[in-house]
C-alpha positions as CSV (number, residue, x, y, z in Angstrom):
1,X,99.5,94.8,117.4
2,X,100.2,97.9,115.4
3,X,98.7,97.2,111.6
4,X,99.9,99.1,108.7
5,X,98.7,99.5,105.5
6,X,100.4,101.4,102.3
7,X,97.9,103.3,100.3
8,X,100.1,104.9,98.1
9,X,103.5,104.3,97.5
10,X,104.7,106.7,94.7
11,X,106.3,110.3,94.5
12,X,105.2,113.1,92.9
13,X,103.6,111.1,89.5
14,X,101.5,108.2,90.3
15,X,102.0,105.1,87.8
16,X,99.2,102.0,86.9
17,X,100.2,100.2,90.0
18,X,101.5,103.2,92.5
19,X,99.3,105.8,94.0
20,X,100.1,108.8,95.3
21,X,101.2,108.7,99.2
22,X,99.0,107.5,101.8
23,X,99.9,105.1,104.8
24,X,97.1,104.0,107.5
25,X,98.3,102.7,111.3
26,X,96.1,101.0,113.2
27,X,96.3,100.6,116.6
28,X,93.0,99.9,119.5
29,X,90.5,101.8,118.2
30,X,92.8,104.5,116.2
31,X,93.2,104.7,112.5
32,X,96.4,107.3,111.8
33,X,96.1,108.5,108.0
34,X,99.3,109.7,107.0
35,X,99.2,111.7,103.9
36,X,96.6,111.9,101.7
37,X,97.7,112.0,98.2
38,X,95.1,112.5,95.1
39,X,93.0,109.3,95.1
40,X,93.7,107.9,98.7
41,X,90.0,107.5,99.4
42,X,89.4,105.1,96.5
43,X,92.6,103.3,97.6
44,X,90.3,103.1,101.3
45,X,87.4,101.2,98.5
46,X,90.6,98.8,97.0
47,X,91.3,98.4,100.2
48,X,88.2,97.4,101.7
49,X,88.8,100.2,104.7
50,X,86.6,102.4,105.9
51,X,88.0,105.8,105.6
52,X,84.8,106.9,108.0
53,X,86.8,105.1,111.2
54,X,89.8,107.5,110.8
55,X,90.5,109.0,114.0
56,X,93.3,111.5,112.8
57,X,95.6,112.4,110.2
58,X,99.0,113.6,110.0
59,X,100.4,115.5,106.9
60,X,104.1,115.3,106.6
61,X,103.9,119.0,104.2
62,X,101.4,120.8,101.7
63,X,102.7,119.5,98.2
64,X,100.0,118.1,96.3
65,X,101.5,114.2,95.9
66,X,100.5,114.2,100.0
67,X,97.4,116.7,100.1
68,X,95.5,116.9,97.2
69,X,93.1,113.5,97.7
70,X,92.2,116.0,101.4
71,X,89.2,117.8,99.8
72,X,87.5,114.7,98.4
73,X,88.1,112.5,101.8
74,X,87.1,116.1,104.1
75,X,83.7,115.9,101.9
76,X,83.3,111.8,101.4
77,X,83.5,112.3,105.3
78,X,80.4,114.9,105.6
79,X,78.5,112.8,102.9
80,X,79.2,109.8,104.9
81,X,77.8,110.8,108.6
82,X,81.0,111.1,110.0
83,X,80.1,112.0,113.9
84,X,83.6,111.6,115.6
85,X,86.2,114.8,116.0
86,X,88.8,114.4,112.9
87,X,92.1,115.5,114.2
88,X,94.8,117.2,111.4
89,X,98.3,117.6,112.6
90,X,100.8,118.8,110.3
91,X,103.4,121.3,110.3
92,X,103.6,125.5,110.3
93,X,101.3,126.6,108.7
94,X,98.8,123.5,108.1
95,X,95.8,125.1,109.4
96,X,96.0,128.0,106.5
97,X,96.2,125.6,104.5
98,X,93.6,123.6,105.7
99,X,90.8,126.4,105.4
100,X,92.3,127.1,102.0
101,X,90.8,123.9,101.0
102,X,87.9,124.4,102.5
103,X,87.0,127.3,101.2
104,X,88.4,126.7,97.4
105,X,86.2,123.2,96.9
106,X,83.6,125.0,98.6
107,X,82.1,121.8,100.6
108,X,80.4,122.4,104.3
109,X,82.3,120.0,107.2
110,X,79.4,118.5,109.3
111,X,81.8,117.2,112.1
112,X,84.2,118.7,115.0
113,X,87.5,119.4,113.0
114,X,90.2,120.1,114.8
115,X,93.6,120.7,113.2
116,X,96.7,121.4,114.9
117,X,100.3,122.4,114.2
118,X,102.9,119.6,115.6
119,X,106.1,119.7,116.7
120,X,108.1,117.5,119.4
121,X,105.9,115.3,121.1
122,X,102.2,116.9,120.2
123,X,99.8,113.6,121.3
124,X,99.5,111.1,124.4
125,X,97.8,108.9,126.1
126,X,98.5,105.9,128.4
127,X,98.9,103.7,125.3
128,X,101.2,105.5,122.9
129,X,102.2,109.0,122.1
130,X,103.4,110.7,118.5
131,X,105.8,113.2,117.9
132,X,106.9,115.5,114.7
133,X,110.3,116.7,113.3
134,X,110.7,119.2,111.1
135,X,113.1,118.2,108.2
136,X,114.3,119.7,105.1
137,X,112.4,120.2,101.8
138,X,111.1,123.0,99.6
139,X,108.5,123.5,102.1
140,X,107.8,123.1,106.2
141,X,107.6,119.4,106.1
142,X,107.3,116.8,109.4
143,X,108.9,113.1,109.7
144,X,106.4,111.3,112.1
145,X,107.1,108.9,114.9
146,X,104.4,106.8,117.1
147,X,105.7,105.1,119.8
148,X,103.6,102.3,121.5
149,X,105.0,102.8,125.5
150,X,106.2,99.2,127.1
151,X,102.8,97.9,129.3
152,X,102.2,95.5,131.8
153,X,100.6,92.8,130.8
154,X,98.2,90.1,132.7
155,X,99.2,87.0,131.5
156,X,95.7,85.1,131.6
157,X,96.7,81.9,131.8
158,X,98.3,82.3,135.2
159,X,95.1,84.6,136.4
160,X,92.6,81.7,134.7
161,X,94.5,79.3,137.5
162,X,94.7,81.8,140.2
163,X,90.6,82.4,140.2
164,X,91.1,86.1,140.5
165,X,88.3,87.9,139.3
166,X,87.9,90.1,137.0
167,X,87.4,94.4,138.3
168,X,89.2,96.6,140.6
169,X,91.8,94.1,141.6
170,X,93.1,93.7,138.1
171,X,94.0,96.4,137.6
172,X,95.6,96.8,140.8
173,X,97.7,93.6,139.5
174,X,98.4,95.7,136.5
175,X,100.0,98.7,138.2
176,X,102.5,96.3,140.0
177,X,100.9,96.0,143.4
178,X,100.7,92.4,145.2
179,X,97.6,91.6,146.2
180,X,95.5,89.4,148.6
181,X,92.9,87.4,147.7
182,X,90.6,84.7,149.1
183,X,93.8,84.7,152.1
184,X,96.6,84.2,149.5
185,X,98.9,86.9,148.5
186,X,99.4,86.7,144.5
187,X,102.9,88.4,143.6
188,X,101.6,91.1,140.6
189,X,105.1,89.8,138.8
190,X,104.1,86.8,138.5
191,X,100.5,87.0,137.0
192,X,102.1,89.6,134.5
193,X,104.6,89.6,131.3
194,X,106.0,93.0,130.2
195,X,105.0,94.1,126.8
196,X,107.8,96.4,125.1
197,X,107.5,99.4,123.9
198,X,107.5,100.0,119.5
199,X,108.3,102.6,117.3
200,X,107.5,103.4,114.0
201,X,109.2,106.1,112.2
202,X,108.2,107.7,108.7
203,X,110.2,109.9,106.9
204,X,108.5,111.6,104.2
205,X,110.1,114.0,101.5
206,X,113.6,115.7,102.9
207,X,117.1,116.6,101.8
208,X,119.3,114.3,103.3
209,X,120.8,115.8,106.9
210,X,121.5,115.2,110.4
211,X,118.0,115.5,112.2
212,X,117.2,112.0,110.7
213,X,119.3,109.8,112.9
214,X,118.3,111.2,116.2
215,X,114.9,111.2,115.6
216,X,114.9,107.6,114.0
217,X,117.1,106.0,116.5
218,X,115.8,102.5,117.9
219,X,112.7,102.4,115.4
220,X,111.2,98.8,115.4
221,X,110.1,100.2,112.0
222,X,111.7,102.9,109.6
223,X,109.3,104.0,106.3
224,X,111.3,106.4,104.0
225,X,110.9,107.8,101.2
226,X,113.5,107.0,98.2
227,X,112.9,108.8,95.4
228,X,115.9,108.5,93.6
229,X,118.3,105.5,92.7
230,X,122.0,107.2,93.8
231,X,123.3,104.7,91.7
232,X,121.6,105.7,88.4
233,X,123.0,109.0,85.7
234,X,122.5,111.6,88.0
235,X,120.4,110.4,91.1
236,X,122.5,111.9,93.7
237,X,122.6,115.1,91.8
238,X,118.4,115.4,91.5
239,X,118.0,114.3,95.1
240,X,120.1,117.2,96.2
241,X,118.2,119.5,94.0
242,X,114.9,118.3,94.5
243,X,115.6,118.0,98.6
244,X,114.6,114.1,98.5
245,X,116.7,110.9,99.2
246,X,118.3,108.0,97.7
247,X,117.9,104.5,98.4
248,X,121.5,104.3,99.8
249,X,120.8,107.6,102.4
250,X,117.6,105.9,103.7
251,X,119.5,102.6,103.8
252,X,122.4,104.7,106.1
253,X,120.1,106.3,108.3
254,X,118.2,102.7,109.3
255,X,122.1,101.4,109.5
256,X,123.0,104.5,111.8
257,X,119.6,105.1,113.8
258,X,120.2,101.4,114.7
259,X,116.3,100.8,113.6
260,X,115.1,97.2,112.7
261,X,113.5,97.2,109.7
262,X,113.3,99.8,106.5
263,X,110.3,100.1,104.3
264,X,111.4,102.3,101.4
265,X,108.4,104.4,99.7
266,X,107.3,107.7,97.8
267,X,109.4,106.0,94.4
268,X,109.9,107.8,91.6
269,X,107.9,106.7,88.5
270,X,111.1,106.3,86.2
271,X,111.7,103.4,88.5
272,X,108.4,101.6,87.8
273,X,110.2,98.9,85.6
274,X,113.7,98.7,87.5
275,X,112.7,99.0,91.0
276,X,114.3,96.1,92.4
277,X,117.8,98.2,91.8
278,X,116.4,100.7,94.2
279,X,116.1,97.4,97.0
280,X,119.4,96.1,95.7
281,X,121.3,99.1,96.3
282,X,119.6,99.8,99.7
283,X,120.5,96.3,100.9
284,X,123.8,96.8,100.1
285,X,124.0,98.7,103.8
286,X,121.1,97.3,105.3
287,X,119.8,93.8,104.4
288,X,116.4,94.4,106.4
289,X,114.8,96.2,103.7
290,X,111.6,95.9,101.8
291,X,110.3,97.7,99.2
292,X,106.3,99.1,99.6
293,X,103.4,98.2,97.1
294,X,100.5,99.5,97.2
295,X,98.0,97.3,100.0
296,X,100.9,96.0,101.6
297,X,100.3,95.4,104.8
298,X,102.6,95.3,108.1
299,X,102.2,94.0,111.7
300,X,104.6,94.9,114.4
């Protein structure tokens, strides 16, 4: 299972019960931060996470709602004994930026950093991969998917009956190949299910346009950010200027990129008493929607 957890959930001015952004996905063994707004690492206390079993962390751009809680995490991190390789991805640009910080909070990093500027598909392994677009804002700014690839699974009930034991031969069985044991041949299809594969998409702060689609298409999940209500006095008019979206736009681009389920996040705080008309208008075009809070948490 893929678990997700929203840290933060505002835009640019946090409120009492929204934090700047912050969104952890786990999956075996890997904790993805993405974004790291002022505060995140006390969210990680609120939480009850451990923000030393991050494995990487993925900045969608260098605005201070989705970078500023960086130096206090980097240094929490040194403090902390943090002994694994922290991985930054981000885009153009992100490593400058990175030893800016550094260097300004003047704090020493006593582990491997490595950061890296991502685009296309920048990180793989058997498991999953994640890729970066750029999209359009006031700055260079990435939209983030991580795709789970479809495995073969051993379906243990069927292997429990069959004896088989466990080592080599598994994962022979695993790799589709029919096997032989104790003089009977075992088909590998039927000792194994197939797992599909899962995306999750997250589209942080951009101007409506047409890279969104394509690079959302067929997400099991869609997080977007909705600033602005394009229903309210002039919501589509301070999107446009501002280079964010509406609740309707992220609503059209879950309807068009065919994806299951929309999240809508980074909310304006003149919203904080009225955001159910942000979900309202949203599911107007697409009924699957939810609206994030703070410590929700997701499993796909």
């Amino acid at each position: 299972m893929i678990n997700i957890t929203f840290l933060g959930t505002a835009a640019h001015i946090p409120t009492i019960k929204k934090n700047h952004s912050a969104i952890l996905l786990n999956y075996q063994g890997e904790n993805i931060l993405i974004d790291c707004g002022e505060g995140t690492q006390r969210q990680f206390r609120y939480a009850k996470l451990n923000p030393c079993k991050i494995t990487r962390i993925l900045i969608s751009h260098s605005h201070s709602d989705h970078i500023l809680g960086l130096p206090g995490l980097l240094s929490t991190l040194s403090l902390s004994g943090y002994n694994k390789t922290l991985y930054i991805y981000g885009p153009k640009g992100i490593k400058e930026k990175i030893k800016e910080i550094i260097k300004t909070f003047n704090f020493k990093v006593e582990y491997n950093l490595q950061v890296e500027e991502a685009q296309g598909k920048f990180f793989e392994t058997k498991e999953f991969f994640i890729e970066a677009k750029l999209m359009e804002h006031k700055t260079n700014c990435n939209a983030y998917s991580f795709v789970k690839k479809e495995q073969i699974r051993i379906d243990k009930s069927k292997l429990k009956k069959s004896q088989i034991p466990q080592g080599p031969i598994i994962s022979q069985i695993k790799e589709g190949k029919n096997i032989t044991y104790n003089g009977k041949k075992y088909l590998a299809k039927n000792l194994t299910y197939k797992e599909n594969a899962k995306k999750i998409t997250i589209i942080m702060d951009t101007l409506f346009n047409d890279k969104i689609v394509p690079f959302a298409k067929n997400s099991d999940l869609l997080i977007c950010e909705a600033t602005f209500l394009a229903n309210s006095k002039d919501g589509k008019q301070l999107a446009k200027e501002h280079l964010h979206m509406t609740a309707e736009q992220a609503a059209k681009v879950a309807k068009e990129s065919k994806s299951k389920k929309l999240i809508l996040t980074h909310i304006s705080q003149r919203y904080e008493n009225k955001s159910s008309e942000l979900l309202k208008e949203s599911k107007k075009i697409f009924k699957n929607t939810k609206l994030a809070e703070d410590f929700d948490k997701i499993q796909i």
